[in-house]
N, C-alpha and C positions, 0 to 999 in steps of 0.2 A: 236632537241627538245627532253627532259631524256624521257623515257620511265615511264609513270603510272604503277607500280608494284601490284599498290593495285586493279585496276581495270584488268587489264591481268590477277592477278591470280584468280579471282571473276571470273570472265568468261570464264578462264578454271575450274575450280569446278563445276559448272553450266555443264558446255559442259559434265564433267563424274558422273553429275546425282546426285551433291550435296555432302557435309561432311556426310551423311548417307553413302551413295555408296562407299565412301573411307576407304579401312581396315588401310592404314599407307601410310607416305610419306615421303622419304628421296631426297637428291640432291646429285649427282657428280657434276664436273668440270664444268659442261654443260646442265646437265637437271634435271628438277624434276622427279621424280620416282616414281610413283603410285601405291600403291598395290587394287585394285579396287573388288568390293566383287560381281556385277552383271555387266557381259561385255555391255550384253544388255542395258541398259540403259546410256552407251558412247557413245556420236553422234560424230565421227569423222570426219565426215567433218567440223560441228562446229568449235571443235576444232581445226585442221587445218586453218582455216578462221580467228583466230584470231588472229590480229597484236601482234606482240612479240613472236608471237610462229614458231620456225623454220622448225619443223618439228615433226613427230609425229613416233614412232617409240610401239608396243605392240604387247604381245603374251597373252599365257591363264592365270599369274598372274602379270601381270604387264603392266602398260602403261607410256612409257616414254614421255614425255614433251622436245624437247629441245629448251633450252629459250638462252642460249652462256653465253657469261662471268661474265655476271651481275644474274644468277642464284641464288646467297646467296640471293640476294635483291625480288625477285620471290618466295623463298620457305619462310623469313619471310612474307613477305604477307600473304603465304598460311594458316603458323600457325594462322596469327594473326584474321582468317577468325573463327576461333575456333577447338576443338579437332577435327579431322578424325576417324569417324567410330560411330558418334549417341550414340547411350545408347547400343548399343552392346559391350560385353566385351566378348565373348568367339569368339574363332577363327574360319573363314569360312571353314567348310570343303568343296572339293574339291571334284572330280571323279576322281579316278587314272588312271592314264595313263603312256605310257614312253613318253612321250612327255609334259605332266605335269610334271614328274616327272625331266625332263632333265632341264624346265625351271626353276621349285623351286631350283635348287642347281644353277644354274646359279642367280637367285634373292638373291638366302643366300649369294651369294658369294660375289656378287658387291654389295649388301647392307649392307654387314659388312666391307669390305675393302676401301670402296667408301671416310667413312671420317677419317678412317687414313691416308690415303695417302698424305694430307699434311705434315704431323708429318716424315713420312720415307722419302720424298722429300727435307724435312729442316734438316733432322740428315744425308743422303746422301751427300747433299750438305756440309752440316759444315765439314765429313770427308774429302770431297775432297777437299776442302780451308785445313783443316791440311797437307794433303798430297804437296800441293803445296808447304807449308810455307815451310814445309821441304825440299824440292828439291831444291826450294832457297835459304836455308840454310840462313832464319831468327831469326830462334832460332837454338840451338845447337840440336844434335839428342838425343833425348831420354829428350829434357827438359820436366819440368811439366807443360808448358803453353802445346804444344803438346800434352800431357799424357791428359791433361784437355778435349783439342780440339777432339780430337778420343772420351775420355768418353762420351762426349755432344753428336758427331755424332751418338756414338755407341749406345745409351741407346734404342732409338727406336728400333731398331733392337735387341736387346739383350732380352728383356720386351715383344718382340711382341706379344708371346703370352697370354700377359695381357689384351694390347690395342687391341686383338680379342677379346678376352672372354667376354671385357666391350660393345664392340660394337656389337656381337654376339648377347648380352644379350638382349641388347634394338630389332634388332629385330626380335629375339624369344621370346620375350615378358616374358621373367625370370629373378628371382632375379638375378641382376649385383653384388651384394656385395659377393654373393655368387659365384657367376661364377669366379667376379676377384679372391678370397679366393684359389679356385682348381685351376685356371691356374697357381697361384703364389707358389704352390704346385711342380709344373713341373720346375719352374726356382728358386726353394728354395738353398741356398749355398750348403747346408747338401743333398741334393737330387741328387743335379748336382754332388758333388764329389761322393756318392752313384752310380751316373750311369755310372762312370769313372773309377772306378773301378769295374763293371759291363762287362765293354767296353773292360780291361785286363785282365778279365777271372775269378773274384771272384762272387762265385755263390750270386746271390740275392733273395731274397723272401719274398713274400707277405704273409701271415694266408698259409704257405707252397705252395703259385704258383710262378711258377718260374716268373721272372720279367724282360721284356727284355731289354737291356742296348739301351738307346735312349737319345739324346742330342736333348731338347725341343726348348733353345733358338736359334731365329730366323726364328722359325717356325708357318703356318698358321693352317693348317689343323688341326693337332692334338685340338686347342682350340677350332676352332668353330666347327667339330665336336661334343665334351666337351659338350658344351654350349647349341647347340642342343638336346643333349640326356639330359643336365639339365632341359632341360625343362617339359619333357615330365616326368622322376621323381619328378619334384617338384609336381607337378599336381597329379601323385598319391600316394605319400608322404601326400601331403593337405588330400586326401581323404578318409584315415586310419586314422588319428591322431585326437583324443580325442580334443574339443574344446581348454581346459582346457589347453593342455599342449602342445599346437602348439608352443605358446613364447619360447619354449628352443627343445622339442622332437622334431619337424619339422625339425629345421634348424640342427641338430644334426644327423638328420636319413638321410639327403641330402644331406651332407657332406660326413658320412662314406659310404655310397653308393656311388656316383657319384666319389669321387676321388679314391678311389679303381679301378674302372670299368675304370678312364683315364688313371691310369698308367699302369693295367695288360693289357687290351686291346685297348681301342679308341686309345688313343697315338701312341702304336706303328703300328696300321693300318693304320690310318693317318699318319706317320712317309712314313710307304711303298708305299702310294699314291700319296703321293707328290713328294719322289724322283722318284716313276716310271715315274710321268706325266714329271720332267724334265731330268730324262733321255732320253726318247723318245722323246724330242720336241733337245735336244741336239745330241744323237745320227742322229739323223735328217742333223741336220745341220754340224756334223761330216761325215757323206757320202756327202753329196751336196756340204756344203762347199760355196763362195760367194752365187751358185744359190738360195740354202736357203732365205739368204738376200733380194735377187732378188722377191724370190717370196713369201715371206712376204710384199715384199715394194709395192709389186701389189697388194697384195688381202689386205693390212689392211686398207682403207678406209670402204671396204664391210663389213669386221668387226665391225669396230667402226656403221657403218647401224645395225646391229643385236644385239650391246653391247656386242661380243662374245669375244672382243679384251681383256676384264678385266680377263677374262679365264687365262689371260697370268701375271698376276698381281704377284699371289703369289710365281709364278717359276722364276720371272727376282729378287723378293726381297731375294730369297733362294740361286739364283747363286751368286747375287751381294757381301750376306754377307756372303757366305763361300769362292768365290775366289776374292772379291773386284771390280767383272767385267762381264758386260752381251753384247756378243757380236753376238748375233742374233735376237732379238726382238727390243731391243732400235737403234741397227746405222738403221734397215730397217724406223725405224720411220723419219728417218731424209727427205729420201724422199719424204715419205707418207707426210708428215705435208708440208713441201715446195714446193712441186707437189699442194697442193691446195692453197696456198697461191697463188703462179706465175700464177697461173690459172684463180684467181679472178682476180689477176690486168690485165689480159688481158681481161677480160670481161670488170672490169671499165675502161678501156680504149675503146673496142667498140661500148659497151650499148649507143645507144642513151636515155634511159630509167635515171633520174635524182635518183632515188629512186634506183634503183636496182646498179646503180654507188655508190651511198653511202653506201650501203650494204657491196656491192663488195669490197670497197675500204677499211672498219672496218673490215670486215672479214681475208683479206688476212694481214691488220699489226694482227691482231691475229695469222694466221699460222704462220709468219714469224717470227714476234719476240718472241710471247710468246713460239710458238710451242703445242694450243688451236686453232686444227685444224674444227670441227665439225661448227660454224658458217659458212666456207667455204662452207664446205662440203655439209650443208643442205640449207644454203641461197641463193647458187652459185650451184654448181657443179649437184647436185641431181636435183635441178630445172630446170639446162638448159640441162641437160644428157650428150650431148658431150663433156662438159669441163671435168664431172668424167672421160670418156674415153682417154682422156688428161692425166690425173691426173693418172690411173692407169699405161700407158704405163710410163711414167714421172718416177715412183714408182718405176717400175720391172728396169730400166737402173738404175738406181740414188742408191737402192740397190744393185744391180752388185759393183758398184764402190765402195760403201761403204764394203760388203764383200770383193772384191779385197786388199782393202787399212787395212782390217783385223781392222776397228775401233771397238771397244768394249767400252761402257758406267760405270763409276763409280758411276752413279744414276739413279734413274727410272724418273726424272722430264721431263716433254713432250717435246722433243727437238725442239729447238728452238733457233734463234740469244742469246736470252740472256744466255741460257744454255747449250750451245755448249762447252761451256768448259770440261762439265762433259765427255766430250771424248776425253780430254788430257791424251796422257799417258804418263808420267815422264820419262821413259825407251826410248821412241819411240817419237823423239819431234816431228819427219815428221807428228804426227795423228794431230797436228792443221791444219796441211796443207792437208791434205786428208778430213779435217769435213767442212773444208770452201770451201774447191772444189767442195763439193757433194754440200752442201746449194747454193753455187754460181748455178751448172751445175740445181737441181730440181728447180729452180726461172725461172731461162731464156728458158728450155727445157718445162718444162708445160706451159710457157708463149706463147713462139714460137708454140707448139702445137696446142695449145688452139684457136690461131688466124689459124692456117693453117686447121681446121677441123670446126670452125666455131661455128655459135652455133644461136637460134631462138632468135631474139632479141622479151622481150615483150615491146610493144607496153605500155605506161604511160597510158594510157585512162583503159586498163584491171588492173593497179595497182590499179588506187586512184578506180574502182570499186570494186576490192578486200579488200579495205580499206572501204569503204561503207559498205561493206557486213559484214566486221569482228565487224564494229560500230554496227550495224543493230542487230547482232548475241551476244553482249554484253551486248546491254541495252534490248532486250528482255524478258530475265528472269524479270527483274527491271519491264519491262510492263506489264509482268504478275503478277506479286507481287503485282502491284498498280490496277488492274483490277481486284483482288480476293479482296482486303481489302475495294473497292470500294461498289462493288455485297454486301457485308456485311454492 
């Protein structure tokens, strides 16, 4: 029976205290994304209780929802409920903390990155379909159907820092015209050869400050950095400027400020931060080596539990489009996503439970083919406990293998049967046969597992009363709505 989207997302809005209580709301792959302005007034057990919702995941600015793969269909509901955030227009101030402070750039991060990531997933993909054609030598080398095919795949990549700035924009809640405007500053023709010769030692300069030589495209940080700090000039930019002469002084005085300040300094800080952070997740995996693998393929289900796994977003799209290839983050996923699939179908195979067999059984063709492991994860594995303790050990061997066999990724798309190809390497034809070993070995090893350690079967009678309770906890608000207009 489809799932009602329009009543699931009614009764989660409800459970976090109404479209007033809500500052914004975006969706990834898998959940809606909450930014909520009083934690206080989110019943989370409600919320939990509600059929369609898989699990519930929140820190001090954000409350994740995860609803699986039908999500798009969940956050139109949500919009169609009306705007998020009442009659308030100015933004919730907060108490600082480093623990606030660690969760806000973890929210800036995945909620700016969160809906491009289709876009770099589909221009990934088209390069890798070019690179094949070529190896097959369908067209000749160097044709312009090729030349084409690389343009298409390349453009996402090349622009990114546009498609941050626009997405930055929305939300930091600042002009997008403007944001795209200074990003597209950083990948201007005239800029780019400016910083390339920069790069071979021709001195640059800004109003006389020196300008440091920085190649933008392909790059995340440096824009939504940008974006952010636009924000907070536009605001005081607004608060100087003569009513009179906002239509042109405003956006004039926003411009020669903020794109100045991207290119003498955010840019190349941002520039430093990014490749430190993938230096160090690489040098990492340059001393370890498979183990790395290994023990990312353990712990990133726990990741994907805390949304800390996107952390890793903007260093797999920086290695992919500077050396074509990400060989420590994407082959560990291979396990991780397979390890929960093989893990459901050994629960729908033992569950005498009819409901949690169907669960189990959607879930796990999600990990396996799509490689859209988190319905698993939170319908299955986190619910029964010892299937994830499956799924982890599954994870840490199945990574071993995968670093052993040296697979590396030509796209960041969640691996998976249908995109398993994305770890063909044309050089090295063995890596088809080393990507289907490890899928084949995380399927049958978390499966075998999973039955050898067991796991709490529920009992059908505590389902359909869970279902009771999450009907109960739905039409409720509805009963009170019709009991206040009643009293009147």
């Amino acid at each position: 029976m489809p799932m009602n989207y329009a009543e699931v997302s009614r009764a989660i809005v409800d459970a976090l205290g109404g479209l007033t209580n809500i500052e914004a709301v975006t969706h990834c792959m898998t959940r809606l994304r909450f930014v909520v302005k009083d934690e206080t007034q989110v019943d989370y057990l409600r919320l939990k209780a509600i059929k369609g919702v898989m699990g519930v995941v929140h820190n001090d600015t954000q409350c994740q929802v995860i609803i699986g793969n039908n999500v798009s269909q969940a956050y139109q509901a949500v919009l169609a409920l009306g705007s998020p955030g009442g009659v308030t227009t100015e933004p919730v101030k907060r108490k600082i903390t480093l623990r606030g402070i660690g969760a806000g750039i973890l929210d800036a991060l995945v909620g700016t990155m969160s809906p491009l990531i289709p876009a770099i997933i589909g221009g990934s993909m088209v390069k890798l379909l070019a690179m094949i054609l070529d190896m097959a030598g369908v067209f000749e080398k160097g044709s312009s159907t090729l030349v084409i095919l690389n343009v298409i795949g390349d453009g996402a990549f090349f622009f990114l820092p546009i498609m941050v700035a626009a997405s930055a924009a929305l939300k930091f809640k600042t002009n997008m015209s403007l944001a795209i405007a200074i990003a597209g500053v950083l990948v201007h023709p005239n800029f780019v050869e400016l910083m390339a010769k920069a790069a071979q030692g021709q001195p640059v300069e800004f109003a006389f400050i020196p300008v440091t030589a920085v190649k933008y495209t392909y790059t995340v940080i440096p824009a939504l950095v940008m974006t952010w700090i636009l924000s907070h000039i536009e605001r005081g930019v607004d608060r100087i400027t003569p009513a009179v002469t906002k239509n042109f002084l405003k956006p004039m005085l926003i411009v020669l400020i903020a794109a100045p300040i991207a290119i003498v300094l955010i840019g190349p800080i941002g520039i430093w931060i990014g490749s430190g952070i993938s230096a160090l997740v690489y040098t990492v995996h340059g001393y370890l080596g498979w183990l790395s693998v290994a023990i990312m393929g353990a712990i990133w289900p726990l990741l994907v539990m805390t949304g800390m796994h996107r952390v890793f977003t903007p260093t797999i799209i920086q290695t992919i489009a500077e050396t074509g290839k990400e060989g420590m983050v994407m082959p560990s996923e291979i396990g991780a996503n397979l390890s929960l699939g093989g893990s459901s179908l050994a629960v729908a195979f033992r569950t005498k439970n009819r409901e949690l067999r169907q669960t189990a059984l959607a879930a796990a063709a999600s990990a396996i083919i799509a490689g859209i492991s988190e319905p698993a994860l939170y319908g299955v594995a986190i619910r029964l406990k010892r299937p994830l303790i499956a799924c982890l050990i599954s994870g840490f061997i199945c990574g071993a293998v995968a670093g052993i066999g040296g697979l590396a990724s030509h796209s960041m798309a969640s691996p998976g049967l249908f995109t398993s190809v994305q770890f063909f390497d044309p050089s090295n034809p063995m890596s088809i046969v080393w990507v289907g070993a490890v899928m084949v070995l995380s399927v049958v090893l978390s499966f075998v597992l999973t039955l050898l350690l067991g796991f709490e079967d529920i009992p059908e009678a505590e389902t359909e009363t869970k279902s009771e309770s999450a009907t109960a906890a739905q039409s409720a608000p509805v009963t009170e709505r019709t009991n206040a207009i009643n009293s009147h």
